[in-house]
C-alpha angles and dihedrals in degrees: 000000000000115000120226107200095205094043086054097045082048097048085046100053100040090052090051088051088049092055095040083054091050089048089044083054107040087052088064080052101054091236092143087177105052093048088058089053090044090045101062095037091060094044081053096052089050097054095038082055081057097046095044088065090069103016149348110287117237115246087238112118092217096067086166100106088043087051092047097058098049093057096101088061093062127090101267093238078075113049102090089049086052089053083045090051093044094047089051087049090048099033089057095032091099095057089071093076099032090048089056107029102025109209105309094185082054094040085234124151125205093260094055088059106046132076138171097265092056086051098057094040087050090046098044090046080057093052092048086047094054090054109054087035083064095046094046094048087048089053083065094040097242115174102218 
């Protein structure tokens, strides 16, 4: 398989939009749960449109490692947008499991967990996500 560095910024991207939409969506609904999974998928997709200009992202839903160590390749009125991007990606990661599997050793199921106020922090981190994805990807000129 031949990697094309723009298809993959552009899958990437498109997929993370169409996960910020679902979240923006599922918060009109009240499902505090899937707009935290949304959410991070979405925060995930942003980071991994940044990575695919300069390599494959891992299938791994915490890119932030991947991210980190291809800081030093971006134009330096960036960097600290790209940490910012990675911290959001590592900082919700863990949200992938919980919002799908709750906490079994708790016996604990994703609704017990989520409230209003963890959706809107999760919705407004992928808002955040999309926009410094989108400055980033403009600094390199990147056509998404």
């Amino acid at each position: 398989m031949i990697f094309n560095p723009l298809s993959e910024v552009r899958y990437r991207y498109r997929l993370a939009m169409e996960h910020l939409e679902r979240a923006e969506k599922l918060f009109m609904l009240r499902d505090w749960v899937g707009v935290v999974s949304a959410s991070q998928l979405a925060i995930e997709n942003f980071a991994k449109a940044v990575i695919a200009v300069f390599e494959v992202p891992t299938w791994s839903h915490d890119p932030s490692n991947q991210l980190d160590s291809l800081i030093n390749r971006l134009l330096r009125n960036v960097t600290d947008e790209a940490r910012e991007l990675a911290n959001l990606a590592r900082e919700v990661a863990p949200e992938h499991g919980r919002s799908t599997y709750g906490e079994p050793s708790s016996g604990l199921v994703p609704s017990d967990i989520y409230r209003e106020e963890h959706a809107l922090n999760a919705l407004e981190n992928s808002r955040k996500a999309r926009r410094i994805a989108e400055r980033i990807l403009n600094s390199l000129d990147v056509k998404f």
